[in-house]
C-alpha positions as CSV (number, residue, x, y, z in Angstrom):
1,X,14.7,-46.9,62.2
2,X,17.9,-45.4,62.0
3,X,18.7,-40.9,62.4
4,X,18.5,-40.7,58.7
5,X,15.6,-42.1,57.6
6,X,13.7,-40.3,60.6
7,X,14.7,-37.1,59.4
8,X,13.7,-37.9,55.8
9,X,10.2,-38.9,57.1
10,X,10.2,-35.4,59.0
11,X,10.7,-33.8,55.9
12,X,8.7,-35.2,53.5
13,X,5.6,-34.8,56.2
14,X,6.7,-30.9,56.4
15,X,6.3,-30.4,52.4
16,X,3.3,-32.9,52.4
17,X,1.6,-30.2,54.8
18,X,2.9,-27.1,53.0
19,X,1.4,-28.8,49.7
20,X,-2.1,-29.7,50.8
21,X,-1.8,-26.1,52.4
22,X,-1.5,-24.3,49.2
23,X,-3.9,-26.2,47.7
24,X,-6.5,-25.1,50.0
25,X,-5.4,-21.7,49.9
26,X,-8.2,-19.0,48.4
27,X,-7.9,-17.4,45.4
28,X,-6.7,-14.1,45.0
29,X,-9.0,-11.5,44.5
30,X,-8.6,-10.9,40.4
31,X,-10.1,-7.4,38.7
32,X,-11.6,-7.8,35.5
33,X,-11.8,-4.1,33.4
34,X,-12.7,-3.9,30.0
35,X,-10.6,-1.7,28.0
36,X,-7.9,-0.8,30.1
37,X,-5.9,2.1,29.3
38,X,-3.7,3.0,32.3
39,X,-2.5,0.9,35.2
40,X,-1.0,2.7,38.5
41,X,0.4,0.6,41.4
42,X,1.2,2.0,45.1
43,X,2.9,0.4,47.8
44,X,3.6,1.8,51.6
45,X,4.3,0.0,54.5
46,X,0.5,-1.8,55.3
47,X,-0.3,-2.3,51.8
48,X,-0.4,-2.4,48.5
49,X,-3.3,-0.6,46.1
50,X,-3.9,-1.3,42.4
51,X,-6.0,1.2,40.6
52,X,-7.2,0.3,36.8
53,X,-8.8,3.0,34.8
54,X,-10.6,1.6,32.2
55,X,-13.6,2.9,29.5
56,X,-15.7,4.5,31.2
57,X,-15.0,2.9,34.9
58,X,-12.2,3.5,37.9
59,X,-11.3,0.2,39.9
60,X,-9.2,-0.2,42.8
61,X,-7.8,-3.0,44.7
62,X,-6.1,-2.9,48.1
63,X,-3.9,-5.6,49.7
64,X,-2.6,-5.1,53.4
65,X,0.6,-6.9,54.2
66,X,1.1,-8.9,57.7
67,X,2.2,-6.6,60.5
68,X,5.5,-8.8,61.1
69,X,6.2,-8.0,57.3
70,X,9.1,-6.3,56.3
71,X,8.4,-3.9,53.8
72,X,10.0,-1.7,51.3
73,X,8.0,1.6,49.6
74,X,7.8,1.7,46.4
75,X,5.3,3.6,43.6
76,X,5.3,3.6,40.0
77,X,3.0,4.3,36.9
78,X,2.4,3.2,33.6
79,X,0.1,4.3,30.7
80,X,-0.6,2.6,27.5
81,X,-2.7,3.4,24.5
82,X,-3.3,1.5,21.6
83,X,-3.3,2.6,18.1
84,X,-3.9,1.0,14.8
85,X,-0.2,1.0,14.1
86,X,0.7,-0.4,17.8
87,X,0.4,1.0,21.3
88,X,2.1,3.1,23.2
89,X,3.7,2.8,26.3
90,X,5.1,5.5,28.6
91,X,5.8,7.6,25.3
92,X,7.6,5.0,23.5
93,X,5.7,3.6,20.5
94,X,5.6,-0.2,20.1
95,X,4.7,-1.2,16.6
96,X,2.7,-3.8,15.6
97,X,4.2,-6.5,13.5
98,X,1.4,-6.8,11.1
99,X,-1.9,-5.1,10.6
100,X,-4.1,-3.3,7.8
101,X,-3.9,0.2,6.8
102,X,-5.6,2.5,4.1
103,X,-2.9,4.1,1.4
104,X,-2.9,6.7,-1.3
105,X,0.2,6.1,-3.6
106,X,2.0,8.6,-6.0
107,X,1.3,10.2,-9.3
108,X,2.8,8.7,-12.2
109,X,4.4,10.8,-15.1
110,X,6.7,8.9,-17.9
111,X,6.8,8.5,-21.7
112,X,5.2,5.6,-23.4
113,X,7.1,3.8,-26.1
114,X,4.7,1.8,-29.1
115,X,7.0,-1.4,-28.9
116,X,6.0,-4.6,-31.8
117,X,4.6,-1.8,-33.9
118,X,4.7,-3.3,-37.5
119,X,5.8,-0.5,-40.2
120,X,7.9,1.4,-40.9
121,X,8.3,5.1,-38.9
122,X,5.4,4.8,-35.9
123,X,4.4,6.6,-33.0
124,X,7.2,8.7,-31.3
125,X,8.3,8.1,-27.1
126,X,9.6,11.2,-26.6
127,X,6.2,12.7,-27.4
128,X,3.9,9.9,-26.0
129,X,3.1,10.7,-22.7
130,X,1.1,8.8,-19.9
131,X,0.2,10.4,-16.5
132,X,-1.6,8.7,-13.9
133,X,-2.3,7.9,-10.1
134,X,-1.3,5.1,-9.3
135,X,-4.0,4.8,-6.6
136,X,-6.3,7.0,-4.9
137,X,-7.3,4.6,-1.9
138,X,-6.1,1.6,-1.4
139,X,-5.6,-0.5,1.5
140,X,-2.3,-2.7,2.4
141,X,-1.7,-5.9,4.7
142,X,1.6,-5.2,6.2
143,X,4.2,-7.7,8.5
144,X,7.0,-5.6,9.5
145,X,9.1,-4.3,6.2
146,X,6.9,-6.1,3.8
147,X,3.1,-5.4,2.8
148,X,0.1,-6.4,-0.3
149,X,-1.1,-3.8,-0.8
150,X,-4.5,-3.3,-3.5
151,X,-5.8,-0.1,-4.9
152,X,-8.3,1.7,-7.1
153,X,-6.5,4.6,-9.5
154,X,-6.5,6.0,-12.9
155,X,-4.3,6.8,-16.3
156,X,-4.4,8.3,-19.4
157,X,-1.9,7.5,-21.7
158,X,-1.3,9.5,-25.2
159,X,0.1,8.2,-28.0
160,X,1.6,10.9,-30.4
161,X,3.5,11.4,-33.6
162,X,3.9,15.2,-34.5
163,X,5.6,14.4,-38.4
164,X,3.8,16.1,-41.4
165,X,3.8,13.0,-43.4
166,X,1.0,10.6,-41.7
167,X,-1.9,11.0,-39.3
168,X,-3.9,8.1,-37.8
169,X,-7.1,7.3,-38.6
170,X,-10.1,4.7,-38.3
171,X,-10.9,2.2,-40.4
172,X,-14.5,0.7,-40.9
173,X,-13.3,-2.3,-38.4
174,X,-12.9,0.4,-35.5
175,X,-9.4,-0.1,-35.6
176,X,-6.7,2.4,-36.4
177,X,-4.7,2.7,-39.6
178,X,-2.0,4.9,-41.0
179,X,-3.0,7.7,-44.0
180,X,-1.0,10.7,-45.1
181,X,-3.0,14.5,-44.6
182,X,-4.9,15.7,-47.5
183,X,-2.8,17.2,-50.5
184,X,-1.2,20.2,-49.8
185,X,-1.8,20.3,-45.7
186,X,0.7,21.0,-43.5
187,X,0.6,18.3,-40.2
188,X,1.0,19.4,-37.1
189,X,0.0,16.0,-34.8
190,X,-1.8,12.8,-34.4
191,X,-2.3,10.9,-31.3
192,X,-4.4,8.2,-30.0
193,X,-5.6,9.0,-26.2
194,X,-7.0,5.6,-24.1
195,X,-8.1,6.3,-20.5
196,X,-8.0,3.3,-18.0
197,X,-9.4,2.9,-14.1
198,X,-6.4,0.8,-12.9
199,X,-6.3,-1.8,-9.9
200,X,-2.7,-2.4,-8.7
201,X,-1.8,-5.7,-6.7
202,X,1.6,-4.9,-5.3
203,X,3.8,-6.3,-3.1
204,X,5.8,-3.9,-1.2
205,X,9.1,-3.9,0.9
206,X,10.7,-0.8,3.1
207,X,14.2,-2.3,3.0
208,X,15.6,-2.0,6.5
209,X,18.1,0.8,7.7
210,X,17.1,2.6,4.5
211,X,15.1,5.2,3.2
212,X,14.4,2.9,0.2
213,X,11.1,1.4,-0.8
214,X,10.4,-1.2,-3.6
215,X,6.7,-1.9,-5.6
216,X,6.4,-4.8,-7.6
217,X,3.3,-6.2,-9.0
218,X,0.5,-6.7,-11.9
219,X,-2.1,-4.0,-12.5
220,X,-5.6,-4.9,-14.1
221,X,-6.9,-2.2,-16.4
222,X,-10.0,-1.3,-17.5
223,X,-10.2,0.7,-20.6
224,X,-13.2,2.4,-20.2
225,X,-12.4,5.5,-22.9
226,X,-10.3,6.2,-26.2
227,X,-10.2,8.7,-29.2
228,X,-8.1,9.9,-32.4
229,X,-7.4,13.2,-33.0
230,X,-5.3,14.8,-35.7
231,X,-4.5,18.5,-36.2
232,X,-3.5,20.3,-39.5
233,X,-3.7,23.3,-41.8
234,X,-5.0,22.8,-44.8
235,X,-3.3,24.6,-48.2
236,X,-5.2,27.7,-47.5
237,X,-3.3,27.9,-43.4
238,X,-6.6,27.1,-42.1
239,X,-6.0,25.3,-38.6
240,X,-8.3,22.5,-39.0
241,X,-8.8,19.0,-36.3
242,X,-10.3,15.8,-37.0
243,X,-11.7,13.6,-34.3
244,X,-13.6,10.6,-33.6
245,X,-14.1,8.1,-31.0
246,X,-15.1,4.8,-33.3
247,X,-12.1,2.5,-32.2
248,X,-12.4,-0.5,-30.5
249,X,-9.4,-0.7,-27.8
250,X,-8.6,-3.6,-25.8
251,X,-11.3,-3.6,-23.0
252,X,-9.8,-5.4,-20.0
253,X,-5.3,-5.3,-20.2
254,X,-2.9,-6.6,-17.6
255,X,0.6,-4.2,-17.2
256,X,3.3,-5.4,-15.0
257,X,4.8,-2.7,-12.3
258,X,7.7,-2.2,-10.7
259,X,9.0,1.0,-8.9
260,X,12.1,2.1,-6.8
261,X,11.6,5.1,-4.6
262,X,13.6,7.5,-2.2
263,X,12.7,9.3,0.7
264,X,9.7,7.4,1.9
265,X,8.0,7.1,-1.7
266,X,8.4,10.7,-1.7
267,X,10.3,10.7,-5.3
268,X,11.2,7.4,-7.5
269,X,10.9,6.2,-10.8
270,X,9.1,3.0,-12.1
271,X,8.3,1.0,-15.4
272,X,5.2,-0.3,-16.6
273,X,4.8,-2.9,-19.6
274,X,1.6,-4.7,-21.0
275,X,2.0,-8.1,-22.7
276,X,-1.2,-7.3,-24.0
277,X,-1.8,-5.5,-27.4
278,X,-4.0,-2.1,-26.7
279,X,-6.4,-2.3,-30.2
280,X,-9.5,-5.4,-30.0
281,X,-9.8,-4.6,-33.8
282,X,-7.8,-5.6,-37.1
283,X,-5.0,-3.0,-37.8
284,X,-2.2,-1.1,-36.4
285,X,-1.4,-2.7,-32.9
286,X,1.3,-2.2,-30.1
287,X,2.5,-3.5,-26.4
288,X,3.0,0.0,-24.9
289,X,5.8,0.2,-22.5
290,X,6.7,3.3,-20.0
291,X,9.2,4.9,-18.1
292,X,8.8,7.6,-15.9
293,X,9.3,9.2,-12.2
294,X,6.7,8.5,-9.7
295,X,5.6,11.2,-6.8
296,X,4.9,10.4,-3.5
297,X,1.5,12.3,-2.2
């Protein structure tokens, strides 16, 4: 056997040993804490000593080095706590990139437009009014910039025409009908007032490097209330009212939503439109569609 095949042998009977050594070699002793909040390691010359703080408990590990070691001191520290948004470490805040979180979103203020209303003349925007909250508690699914969110709010939306010539009225199918005042009254206004508990499904997007935030989605209504009221004076300047609640509206109605807004939602402005007529009963009918600003809470 030739010099170079004995020193291969050597060596592959060196790593053989160092192999089968390691592979013997114990464990090292591992600590197990539950809930571990803050983490401090110290090393000195002989040693090394880990020290977890956890729930309710304080566990420490010590290592000593060899004596022929050669050694250099060395301490540090670090904290962490963990939040629903992310943890924090050493003051710096490290976000999670998707959890669940509980929202209230803006009030809603805009003018309501009576759009496919047959006739001539009809119910006036400028004096239709809706106000709203969008949602009063919600809860959103968020990854990063993005989020679905769905919520539980409310909205009353008035429908007005403040001309002396026509008022509206109920017919005996609880729907709603035009009809001019009695002869020789003066109108003052009519309107036609529908209260809805709303459910937005929106998606949402913070667009990045922005203060700019985006709401897109359908909202399912439930029309749970709605009246007609007209006010007058009568040929003798008497101020009289007329009111009744025997209309049928449109029980359940889906409105699409979409919002831009500024300063972390604090101010925007959205649109809302229902492909869905508001009356369940023969007459006058309308697809309402609003424009308006929406404030951030």
């Amino acid at each position: 056997m030739n010099k170079l095949n004995i020193l291969i042998l050597i060596l592959s009977l060196v790593v053989g040993v160092q192999f089968a050594s390691a592979q013997n070699e114990n464990p090292d002793t591992l600590l197990n804490v539950e809930g571990p909040s803050k983490i401090v390691i110290t090393e000195n010359q002989k040693g090394a000593k880990f020290e977890v703080t956890g729930d309710s408990t304080v566990d420490t590990i010590v290592t000593l080095f060899p004596e022929e070691s050669t050694v250099v001191s060395k301490q540090s520290s670090k904290s962490e706590s963990f939040l629903k948004n992310g943890f924090i470490i050493n003051g710096t805040l490290i976000e999670w990139p998707y959890h669940w979180d509980v929202i209230v979103d803006g009030l809603c203020l805009g003018l309501t437009n009576a759009t496919d209303m047959a006739g001539e003349g009809g119910l006036q925007w400028s004096k239709s009014l809706e106000i709203g909250w969008l949602s009063c508690i919600g809860v959103v699914y968020k990854y990063k910039a993005s989020g679905i969110s769905l919520g539980m709010g409310f909205d009353w939306r008035n429908y007005k025409i403040t001309t002396s010539e026509k008022r509206l009225v109920a017919n005996k199918e609880k729907g709603i009908e035009w009809e001019k005042y009695p002869e020789g009254a003066k109108g003052r206004n009519s309107r036609l007032k529908i209260f809805s508990l709303q459910f937005p499904l929106l998606y949402r997007l913070a667009i990045p490097k922005t203060s700019i935030n985006l709401k897109v989605g359908p909202m399912m209504n439930f029309n749970t209330y709605a009246s007609l009221k007209s006010s007058y004076e009568d040929g003798a300047g008497n101020k009289c009212r007329e009111f009744t609640k025997d209309i049928q509206p449109r029980r359940f109605t889906v409105d699409f939503f979409g919002s831009i807004s500024l300063l972390s939602n604090a101010v925007g402005v959205y649109v809302r439109y229902s492909p869905m007529k508001v009356m369940d009963a023969p007459g006058l009918n309308f697809r309402p569609l609003t424009v308006g600003l929406l404030i951030g809470l």
